[in-house]
DRENDO-1510 file (C-alpha; in Angstrom, 1 decimal, always signed):
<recs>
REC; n; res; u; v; w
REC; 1; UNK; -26.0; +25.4; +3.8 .
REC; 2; UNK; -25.1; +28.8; +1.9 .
REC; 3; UNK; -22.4; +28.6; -0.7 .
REC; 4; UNK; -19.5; +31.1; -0.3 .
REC; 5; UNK; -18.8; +33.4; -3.5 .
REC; 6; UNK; -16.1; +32.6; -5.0 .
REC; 7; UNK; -12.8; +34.8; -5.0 .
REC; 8; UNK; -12.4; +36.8; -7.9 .
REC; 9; UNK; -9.8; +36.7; -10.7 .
REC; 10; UNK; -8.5; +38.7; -13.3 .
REC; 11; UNK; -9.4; +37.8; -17.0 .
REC; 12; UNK; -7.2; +34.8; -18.5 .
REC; 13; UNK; -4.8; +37.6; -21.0 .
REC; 14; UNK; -4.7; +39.3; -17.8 .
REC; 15; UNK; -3.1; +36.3; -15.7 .
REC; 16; UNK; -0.9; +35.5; -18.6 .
REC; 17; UNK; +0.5; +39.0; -18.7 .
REC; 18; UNK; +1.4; +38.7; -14.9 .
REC; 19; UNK; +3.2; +36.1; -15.1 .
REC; 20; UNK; +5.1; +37.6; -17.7 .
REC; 21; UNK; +5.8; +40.1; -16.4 .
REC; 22; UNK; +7.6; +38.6; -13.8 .
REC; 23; UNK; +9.4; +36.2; -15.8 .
REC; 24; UNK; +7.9; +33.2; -14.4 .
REC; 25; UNK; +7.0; +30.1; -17.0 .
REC; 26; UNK; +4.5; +27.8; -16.6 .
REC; 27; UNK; +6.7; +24.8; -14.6 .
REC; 28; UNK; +7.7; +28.0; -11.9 .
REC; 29; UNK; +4.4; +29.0; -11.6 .
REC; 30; UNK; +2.7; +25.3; -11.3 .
REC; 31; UNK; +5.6; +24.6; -9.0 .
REC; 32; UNK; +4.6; +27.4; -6.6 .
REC; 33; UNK; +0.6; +26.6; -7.0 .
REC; 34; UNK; +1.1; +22.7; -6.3 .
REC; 35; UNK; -0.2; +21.8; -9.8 .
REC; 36; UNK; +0.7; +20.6; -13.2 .
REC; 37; UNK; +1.9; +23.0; -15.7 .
REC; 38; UNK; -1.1; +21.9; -18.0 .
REC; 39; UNK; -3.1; +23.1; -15.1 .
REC; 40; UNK; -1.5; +27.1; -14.9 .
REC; 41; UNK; -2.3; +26.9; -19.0 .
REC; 42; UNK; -5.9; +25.9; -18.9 .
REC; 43; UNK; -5.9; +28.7; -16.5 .
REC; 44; UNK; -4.5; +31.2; -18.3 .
REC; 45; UNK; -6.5; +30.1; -21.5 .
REC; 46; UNK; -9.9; +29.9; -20.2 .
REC; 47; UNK; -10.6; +26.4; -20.9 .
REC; 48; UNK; -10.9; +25.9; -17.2 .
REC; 49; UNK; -10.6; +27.9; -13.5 .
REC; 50; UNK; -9.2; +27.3; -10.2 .
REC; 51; UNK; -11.8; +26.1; -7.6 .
REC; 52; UNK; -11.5; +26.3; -4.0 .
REC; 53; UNK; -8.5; +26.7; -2.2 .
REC; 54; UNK; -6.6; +26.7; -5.1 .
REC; 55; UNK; -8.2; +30.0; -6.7 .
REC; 56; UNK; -8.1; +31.6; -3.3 .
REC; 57; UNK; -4.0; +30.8; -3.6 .
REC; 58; UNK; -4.0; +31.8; -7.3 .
REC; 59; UNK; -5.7; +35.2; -6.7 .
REC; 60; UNK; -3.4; +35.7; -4.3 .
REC; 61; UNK; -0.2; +35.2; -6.4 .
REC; 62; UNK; -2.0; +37.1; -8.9 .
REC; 63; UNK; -2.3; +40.1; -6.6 .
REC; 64; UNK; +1.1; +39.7; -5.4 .
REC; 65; UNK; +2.7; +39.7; -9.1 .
REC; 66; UNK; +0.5; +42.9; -10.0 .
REC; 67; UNK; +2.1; +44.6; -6.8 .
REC; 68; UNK; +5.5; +43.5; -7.4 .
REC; 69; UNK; +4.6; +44.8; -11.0 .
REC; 70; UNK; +3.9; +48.7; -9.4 .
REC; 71; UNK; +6.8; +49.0; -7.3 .
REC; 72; UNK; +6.2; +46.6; -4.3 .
REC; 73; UNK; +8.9; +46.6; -1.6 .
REC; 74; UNK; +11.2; +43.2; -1.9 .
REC; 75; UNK; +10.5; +42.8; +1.9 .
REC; 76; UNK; +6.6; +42.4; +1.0 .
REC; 77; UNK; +7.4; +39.8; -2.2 .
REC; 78; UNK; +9.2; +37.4; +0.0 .
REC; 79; UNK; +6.2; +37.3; +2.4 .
REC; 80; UNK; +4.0; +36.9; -0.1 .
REC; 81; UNK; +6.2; +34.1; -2.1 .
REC; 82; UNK; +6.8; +32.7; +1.6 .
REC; 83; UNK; +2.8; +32.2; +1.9 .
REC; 84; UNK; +2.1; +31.0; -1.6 .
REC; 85; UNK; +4.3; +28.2; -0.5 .
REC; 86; UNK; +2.2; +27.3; +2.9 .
REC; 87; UNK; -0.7; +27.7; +0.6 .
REC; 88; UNK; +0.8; +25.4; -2.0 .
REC; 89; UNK; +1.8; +22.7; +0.0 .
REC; 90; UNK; -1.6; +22.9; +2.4 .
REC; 91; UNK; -3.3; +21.9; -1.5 .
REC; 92; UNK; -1.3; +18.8; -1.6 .
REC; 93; UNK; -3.8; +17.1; +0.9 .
REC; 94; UNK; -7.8; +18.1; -0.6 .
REC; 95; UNK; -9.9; +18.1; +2.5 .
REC; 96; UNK; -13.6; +17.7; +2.2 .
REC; 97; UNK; -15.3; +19.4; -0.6 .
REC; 98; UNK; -17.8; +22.3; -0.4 .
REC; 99; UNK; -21.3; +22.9; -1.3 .
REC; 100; UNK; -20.6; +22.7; -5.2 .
REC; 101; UNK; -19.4; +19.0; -5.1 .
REC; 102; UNK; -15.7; +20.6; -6.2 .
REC; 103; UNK; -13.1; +20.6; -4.0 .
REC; 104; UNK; -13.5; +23.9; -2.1 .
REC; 105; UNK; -13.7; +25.0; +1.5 .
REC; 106; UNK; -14.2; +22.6; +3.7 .
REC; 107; UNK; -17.9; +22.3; +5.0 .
REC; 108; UNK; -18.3; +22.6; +8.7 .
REC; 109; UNK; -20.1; +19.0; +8.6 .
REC; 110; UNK; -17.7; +17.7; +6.5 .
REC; 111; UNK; -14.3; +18.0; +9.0 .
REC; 112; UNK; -14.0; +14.1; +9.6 .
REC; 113; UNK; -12.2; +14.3; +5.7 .
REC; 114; UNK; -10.3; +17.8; +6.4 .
REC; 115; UNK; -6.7; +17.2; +7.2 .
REC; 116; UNK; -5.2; +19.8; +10.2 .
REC; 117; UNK; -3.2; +22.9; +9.2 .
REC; 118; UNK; +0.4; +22.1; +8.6 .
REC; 119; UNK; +2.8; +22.5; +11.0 .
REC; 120; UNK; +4.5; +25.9; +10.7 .
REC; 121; UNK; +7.9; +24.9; +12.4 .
REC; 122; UNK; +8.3; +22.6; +9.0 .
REC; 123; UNK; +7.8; +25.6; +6.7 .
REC; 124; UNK; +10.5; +28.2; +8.2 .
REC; 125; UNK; +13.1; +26.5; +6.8 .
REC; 126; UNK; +14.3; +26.7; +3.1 .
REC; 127; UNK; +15.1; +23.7; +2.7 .
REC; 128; UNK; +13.8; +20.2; +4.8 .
REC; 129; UNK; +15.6; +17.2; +5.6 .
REC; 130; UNK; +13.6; +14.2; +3.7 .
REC; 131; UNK; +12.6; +12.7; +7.7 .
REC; 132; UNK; +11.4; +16.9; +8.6 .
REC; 133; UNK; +9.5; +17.0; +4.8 .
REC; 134; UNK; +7.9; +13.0; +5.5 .
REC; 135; UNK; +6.4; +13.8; +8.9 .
REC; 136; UNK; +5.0; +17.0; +7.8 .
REC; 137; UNK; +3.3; +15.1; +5.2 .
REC; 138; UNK; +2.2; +12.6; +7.2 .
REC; 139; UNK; +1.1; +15.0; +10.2 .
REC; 140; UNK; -1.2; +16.7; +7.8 .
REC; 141; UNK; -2.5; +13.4; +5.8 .
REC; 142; UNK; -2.8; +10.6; +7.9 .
REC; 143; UNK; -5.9; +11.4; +10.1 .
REC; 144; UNK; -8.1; +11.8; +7.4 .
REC; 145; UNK; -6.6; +9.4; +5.2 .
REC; 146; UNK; -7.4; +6.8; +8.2 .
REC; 147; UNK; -10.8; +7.9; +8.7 .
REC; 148; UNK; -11.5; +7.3; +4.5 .
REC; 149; UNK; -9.7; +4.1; +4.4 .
REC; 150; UNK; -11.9; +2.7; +7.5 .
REC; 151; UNK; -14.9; +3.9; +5.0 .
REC; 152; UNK; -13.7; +1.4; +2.2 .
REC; 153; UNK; -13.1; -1.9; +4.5 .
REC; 154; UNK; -15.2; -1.3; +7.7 .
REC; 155; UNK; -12.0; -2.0; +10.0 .
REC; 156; UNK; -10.7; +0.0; +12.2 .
REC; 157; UNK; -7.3; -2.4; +12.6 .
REC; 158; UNK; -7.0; -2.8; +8.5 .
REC; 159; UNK; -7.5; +1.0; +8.2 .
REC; 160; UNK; -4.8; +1.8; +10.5 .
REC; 161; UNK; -2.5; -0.8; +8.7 .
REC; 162; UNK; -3.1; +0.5; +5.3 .
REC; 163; UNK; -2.1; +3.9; +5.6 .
REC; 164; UNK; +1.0; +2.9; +7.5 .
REC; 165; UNK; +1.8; +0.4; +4.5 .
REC; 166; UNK; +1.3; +3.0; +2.4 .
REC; 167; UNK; +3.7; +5.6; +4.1 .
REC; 168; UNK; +6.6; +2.9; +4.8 .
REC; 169; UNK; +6.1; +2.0; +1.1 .
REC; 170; UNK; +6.3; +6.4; +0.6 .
REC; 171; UNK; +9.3; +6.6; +2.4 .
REC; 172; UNK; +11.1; +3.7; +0.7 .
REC; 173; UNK; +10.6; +5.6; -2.4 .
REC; 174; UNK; +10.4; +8.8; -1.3 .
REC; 175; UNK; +12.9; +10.7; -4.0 .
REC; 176; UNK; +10.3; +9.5; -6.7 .
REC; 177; UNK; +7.3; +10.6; -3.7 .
REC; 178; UNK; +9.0; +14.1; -3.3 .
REC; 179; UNK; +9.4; +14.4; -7.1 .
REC; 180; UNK; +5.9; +14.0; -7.5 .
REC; 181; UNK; +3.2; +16.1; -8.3 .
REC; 182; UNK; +0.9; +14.8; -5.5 .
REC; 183; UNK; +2.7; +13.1; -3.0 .
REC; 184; UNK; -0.7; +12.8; -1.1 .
REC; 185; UNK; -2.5; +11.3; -3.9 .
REC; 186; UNK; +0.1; +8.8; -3.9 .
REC; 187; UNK; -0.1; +7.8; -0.7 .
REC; 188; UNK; -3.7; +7.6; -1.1 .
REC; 189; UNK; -3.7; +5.1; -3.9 .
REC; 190; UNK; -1.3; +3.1; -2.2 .
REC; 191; UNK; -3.5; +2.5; +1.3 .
REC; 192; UNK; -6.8; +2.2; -0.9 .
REC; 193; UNK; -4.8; -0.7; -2.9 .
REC; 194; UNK; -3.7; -2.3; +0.1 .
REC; 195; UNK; -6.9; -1.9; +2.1 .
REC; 196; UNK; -9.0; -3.4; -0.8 .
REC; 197; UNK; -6.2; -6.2; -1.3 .
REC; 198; UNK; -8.5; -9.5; -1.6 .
REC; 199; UNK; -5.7; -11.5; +0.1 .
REC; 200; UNK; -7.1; -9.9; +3.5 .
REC; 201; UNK; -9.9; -12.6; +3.6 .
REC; 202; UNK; -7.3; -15.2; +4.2 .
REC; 203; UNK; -5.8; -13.7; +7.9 .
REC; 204; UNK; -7.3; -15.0; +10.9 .
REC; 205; UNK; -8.2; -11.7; +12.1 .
REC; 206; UNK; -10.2; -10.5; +9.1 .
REC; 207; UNK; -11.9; -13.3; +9.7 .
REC; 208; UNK; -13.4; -11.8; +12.9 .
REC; 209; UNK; -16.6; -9.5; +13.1 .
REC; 210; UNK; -16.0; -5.8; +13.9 .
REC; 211; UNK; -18.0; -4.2; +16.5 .
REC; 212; UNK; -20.5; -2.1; +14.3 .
REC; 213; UNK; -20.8; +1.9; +15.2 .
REC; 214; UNK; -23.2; +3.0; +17.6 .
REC; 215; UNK; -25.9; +4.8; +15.7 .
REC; 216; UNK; -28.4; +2.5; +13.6 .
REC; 217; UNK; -27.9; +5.3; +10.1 .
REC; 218; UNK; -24.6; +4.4; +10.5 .
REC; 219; UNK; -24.5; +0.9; +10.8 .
REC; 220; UNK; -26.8; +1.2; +7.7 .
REC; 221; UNK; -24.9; +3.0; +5.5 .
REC; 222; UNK; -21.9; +1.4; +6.4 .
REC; 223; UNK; -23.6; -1.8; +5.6 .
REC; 224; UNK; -24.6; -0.3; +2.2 .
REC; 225; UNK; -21.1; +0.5; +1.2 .
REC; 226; UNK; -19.8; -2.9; +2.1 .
REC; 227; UNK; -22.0; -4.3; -0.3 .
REC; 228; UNK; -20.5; -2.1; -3.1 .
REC; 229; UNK; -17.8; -3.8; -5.1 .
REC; 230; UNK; -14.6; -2.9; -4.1 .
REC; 231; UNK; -14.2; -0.8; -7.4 .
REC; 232; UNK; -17.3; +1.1; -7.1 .
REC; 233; UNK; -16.8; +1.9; -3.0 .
REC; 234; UNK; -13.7; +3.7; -4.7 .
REC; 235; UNK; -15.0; +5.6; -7.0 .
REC; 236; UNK; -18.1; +6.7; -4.9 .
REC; 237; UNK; -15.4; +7.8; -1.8 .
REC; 238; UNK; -13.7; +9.3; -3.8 .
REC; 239; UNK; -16.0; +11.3; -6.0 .
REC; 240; UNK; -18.8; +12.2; -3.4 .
REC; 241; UNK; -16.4; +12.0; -0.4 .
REC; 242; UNK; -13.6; +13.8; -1.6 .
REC; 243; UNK; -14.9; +15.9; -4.3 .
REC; 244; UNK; -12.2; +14.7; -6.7 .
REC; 245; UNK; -13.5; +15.4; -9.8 .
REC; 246; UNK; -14.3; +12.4; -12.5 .
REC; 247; UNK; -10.9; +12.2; -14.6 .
REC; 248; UNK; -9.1; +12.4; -11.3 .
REC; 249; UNK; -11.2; +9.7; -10.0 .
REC; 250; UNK; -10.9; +7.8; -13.1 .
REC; 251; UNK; -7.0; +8.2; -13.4 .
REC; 252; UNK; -6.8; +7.3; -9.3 .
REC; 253; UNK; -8.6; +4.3; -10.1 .
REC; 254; UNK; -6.9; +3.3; -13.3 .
REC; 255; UNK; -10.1; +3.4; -14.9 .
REC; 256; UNK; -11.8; +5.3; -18.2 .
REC; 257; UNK; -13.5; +8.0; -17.4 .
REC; 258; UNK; -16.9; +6.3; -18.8 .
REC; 259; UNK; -16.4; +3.3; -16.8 .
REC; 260; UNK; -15.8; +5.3; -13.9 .
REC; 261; UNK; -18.8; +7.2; -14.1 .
REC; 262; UNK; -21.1; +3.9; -14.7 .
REC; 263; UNK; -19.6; +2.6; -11.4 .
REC; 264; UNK; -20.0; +5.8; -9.7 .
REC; 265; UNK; -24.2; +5.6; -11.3 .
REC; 266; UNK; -24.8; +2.2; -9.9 .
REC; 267; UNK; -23.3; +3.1; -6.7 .
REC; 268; UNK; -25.5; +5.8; -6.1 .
REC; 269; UNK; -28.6; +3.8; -7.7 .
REC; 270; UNK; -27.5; +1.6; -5.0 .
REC; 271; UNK; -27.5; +3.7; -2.0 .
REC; 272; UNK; -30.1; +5.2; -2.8 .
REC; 273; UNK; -32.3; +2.1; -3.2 .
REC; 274; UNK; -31.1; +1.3; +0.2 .
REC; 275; UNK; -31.4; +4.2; +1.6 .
REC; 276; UNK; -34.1; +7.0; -0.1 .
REC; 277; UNK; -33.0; +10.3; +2.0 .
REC; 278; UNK; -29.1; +9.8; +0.8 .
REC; 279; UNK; -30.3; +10.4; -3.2 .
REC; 280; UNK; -28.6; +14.2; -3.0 .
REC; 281; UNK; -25.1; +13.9; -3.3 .
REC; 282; UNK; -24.6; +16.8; -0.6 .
REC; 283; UNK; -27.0; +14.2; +1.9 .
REC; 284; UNK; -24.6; +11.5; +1.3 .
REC; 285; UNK; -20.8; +13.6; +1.6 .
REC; 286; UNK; -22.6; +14.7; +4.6 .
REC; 287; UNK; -23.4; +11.4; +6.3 .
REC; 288; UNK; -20.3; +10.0; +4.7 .
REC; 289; UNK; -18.2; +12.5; +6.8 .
REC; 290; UNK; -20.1; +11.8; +10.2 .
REC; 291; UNK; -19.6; +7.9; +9.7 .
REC; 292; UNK; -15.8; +8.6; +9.0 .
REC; 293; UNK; -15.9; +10.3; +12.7 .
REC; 294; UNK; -17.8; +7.6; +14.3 .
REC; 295; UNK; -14.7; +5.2; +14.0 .
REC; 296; UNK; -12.5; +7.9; +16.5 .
REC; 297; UNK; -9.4; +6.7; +14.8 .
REC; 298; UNK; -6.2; +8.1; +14.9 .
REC; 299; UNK; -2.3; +7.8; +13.2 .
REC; 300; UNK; +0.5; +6.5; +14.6 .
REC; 301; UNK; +3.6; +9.1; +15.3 .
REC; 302; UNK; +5.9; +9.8; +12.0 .
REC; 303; UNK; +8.5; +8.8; +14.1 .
REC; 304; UNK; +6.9; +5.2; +14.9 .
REC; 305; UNK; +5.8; +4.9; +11.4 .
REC; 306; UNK; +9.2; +6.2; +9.6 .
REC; 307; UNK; +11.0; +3.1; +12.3 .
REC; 308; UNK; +8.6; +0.6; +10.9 .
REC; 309; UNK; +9.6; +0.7; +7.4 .
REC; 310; UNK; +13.0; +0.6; +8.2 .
REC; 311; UNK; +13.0; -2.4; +10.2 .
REC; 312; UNK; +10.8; -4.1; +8.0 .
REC; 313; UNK; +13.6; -2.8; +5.5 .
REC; 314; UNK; +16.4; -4.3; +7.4 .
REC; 315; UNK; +14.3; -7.9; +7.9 .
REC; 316; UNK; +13.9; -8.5; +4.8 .
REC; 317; UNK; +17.5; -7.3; +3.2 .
REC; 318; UNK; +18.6; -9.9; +6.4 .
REC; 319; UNK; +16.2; -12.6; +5.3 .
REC; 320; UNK; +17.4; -12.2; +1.7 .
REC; 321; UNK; +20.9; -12.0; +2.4 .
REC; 322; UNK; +20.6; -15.6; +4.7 .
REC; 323; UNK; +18.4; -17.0; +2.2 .
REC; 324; UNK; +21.4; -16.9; -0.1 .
REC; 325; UNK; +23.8; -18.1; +2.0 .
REC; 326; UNK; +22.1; -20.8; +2.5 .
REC; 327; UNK; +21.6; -21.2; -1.0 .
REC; 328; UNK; +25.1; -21.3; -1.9 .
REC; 329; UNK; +25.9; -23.7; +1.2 .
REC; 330; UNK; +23.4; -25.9; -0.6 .
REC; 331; UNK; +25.0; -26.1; -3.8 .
REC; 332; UNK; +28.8; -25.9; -2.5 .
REC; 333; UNK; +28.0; -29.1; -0.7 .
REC; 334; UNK; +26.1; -31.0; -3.1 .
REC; 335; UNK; +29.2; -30.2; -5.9 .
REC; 336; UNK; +31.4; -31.5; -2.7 .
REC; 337; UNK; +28.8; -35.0; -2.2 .
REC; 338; UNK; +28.2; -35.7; -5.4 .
REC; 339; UNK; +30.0; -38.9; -7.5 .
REC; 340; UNK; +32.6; -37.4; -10.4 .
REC; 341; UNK; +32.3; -40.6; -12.1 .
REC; 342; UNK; +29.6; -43.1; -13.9 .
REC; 343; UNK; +28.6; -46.2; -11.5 .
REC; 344; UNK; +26.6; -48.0; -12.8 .
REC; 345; UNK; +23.5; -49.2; -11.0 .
REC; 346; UNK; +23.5; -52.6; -9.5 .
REC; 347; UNK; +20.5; -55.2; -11.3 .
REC; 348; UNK; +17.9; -56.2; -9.7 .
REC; 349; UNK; +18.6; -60.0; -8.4 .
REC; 350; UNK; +16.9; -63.2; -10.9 .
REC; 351; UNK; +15.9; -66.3; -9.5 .
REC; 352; UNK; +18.3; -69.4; -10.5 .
REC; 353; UNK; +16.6; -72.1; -11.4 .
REC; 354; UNK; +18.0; -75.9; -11.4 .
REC; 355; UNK; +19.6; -75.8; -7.7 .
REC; 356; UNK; +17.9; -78.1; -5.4 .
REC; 357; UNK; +16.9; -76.7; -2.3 .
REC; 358; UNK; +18.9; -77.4; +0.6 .
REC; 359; UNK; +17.4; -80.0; +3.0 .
REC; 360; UNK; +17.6; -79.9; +6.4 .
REC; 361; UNK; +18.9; -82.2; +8.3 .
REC; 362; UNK; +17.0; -85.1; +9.6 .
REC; 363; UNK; +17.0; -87.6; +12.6 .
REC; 364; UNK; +20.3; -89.5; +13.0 .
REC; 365; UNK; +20.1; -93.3; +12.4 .
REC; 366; UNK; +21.7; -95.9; +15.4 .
REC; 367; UNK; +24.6; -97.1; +13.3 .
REC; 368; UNK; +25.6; -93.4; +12.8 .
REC; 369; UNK; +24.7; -92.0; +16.3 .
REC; 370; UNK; +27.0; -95.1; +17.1 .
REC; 371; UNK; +29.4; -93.3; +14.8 .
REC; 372; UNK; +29.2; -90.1; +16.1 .
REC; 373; UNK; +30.2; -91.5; +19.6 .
REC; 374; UNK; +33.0; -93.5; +18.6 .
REC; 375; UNK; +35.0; -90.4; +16.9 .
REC; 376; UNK; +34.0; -88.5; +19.6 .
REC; 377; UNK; +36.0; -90.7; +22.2 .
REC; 378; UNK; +38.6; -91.0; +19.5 .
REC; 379; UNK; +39.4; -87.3; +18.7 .
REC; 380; UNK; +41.2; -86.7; +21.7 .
REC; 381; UNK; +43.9; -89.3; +21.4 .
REC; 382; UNK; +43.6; -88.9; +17.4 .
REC; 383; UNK; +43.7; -91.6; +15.1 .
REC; 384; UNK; +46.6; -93.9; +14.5 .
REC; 385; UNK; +48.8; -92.7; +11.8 .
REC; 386; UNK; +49.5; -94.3; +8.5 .
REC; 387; UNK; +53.3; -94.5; +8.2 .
REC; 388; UNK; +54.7; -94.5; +4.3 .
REC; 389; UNK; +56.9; -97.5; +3.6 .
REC; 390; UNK; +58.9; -97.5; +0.8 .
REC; 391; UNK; +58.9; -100.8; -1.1 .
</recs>
């Protein structure tokens, strides 16, 4: 595979004086590139350079400053400034690196990771609704963000699920998602945290296998992954499958940069014990991509997904709201049960001792069963009464 030159730019002092020139700081600029201002002033001091599709996009604004500099037409700037915005927004999702390991134009082998081209009906307007700026993100991040999360757990069901946990969650917040520098990279960490969750080996349907893919390299490699820790899978994804470079992937995985580059070492040690012909990194992005495809997975609609996290929004503000109720029902009727005054608790009974036991009675004698009958027969007519006399 043949590496395309890079796009040429114009010397640091030069970039510098551009954006000078037409009154642009470092926040405009960044804001218009998609990157952090600390990014536009490495640039523009030569510590570092643009790579991929963000230098194409740079050299573009570049070119576009020095014609507005000469005399360009308005009509031509707000094209131009209307394009560096697509181009800005299309660098929120990195696809698939290039030939360099960077990320860069995505390789023809490597489309399983690329995300499609944004909508351009979401783009003509100034200014979108939060629902029309979600769905464009999700349109263009999803399908590959499905296909890398199925790479991490194997699952084609768990996969799905993350990435729509993760966009619910994304739209909950979504002033603090906007505000961000990368929404996408948010959205990533969020479905590789749930994805990698270890509470997912306690569902009954985790528990089930999952059919294997069809080809026996793949099953291999996919095997060989698996076997990663979860920690290392991440940073191996996301450094040979992505092309993030390796303080991104160590700030992505909240890791240092020296721990992150032992996991990603023993990783590749790994895979490469496993499986000799994946020891180039370019070998492995490459059959990393074509197992992403094998899983033919695809996104949910915005809509569907934007509906989920609302209801699930709406259960649980429900559930909350009943569970106090209850609560306070609870406690207004104990207060309305309970004693307001000491009793004191009755003691335990003692045994009295000195009380002869009561007999029962026995066999009647003749003289009193003769007894018996005689007041018997008497009763009715009653005895005869004694009569006082007084003396």
């Amino acid at each position: 595979m043949t590496r395309s030159p890079a796009t040429p730019l114009p010397s640091p002092d030069e970039r510098r004086r551009l954006r000078e020139e037409a009154s642009l700081t470092w926040p405009q600029l960044a804001e218009r590139m998609g990157v952090r201002p600390e990014t536009v002033r490495a640039w523009e001091s030569g510590r570092s350079a643009p790579r991929g599709r963000n230098r194409e996009a740079y050299a573009e604004l570049l070119a576009g400053l020095a014609e507005g500099a000469a005399g360009a037409g308005p009509r031509e700037s707000v094209s131009v400034r209307r394009k560096e915005e697509v181009t800005a927004v299309v660098t929120v999702c990195p696809g698939e690196p290039g030939g360099d390991g960077r990320p860069g134009a995505v390789a023809p082998e490597a489309s399983a990771f690329a995300q499609a081209p944004p909508p351009s009906s979401a783009f003509r307007e100034a200014r979108l609704t939060p629902a029309q700026a979600f769905d464009a993100l999700y349109s263009f991040c999803a399908p590959a963000l499905v296909r890398q999360t199925y790479l991490l757990t194997g699952r084609r069901a768990l996969a799905r699920e993350s990435v729509e946990r993760a966009f619910q969650l994304a739209w909950d917040r979504w002033p603090e998602v906007a505000r961000d520098p990368d929404p996408a990279g948010w959205v990533r960490a969020a479905a590789y945290e749930w994805a990698l969750s270890p509470w997912h080996r306690f569902r009954r349907r985790h528990r089930q296998s999952e059919p294997p893919p069809p080809d026996e390299d793949d099953r291999a490699l996919l095997e060989v992954l698996l076997r990663l820790p979860p920690p290392y899978r991440r940073a191996l994804l996301l450094y040979d499958g992505l092309g993030l470079g390796l303080p991104e992937t160590a700030a992505e995985t909240e890791a240092t940069t020296r721990a992150t580059a032992g996991r990603l070492a023993h990783a590749r040690e790994t895979v490469a014990a496993r499986l000799p012909e994946l020891s180039d990194p370019r070998e492995l992005r490459r059959r990393l991509a074509g197992l992403a495809r094998t899983g033919r997975l695809r996104a949910a609609e915005p809509p569907v997904v934007r509906g989920g996290g609302e209801r699930r929004t709406r259960f649980w503000t429900r559930a909350a709201v009943a569970f106090t109720v209850a609560l306070i029902g609870a406690t207004a009727f104990t207060l309305r049960t309970a004693p307001t005054r000491y009793e004191p608790p009755v003691p335990p009974g003692e045994t009295v001792r000195g009380v002869p036991p009561r007999v029962a009675p026995g066999p009647l004698s003749e003289d009193r069963r003769e007894l018996r009958t005689r007041l018997r027969e008497e009763l009715p007519r009653g005895p005869e009464r004694l009569v006082p006399q007084a003396r």
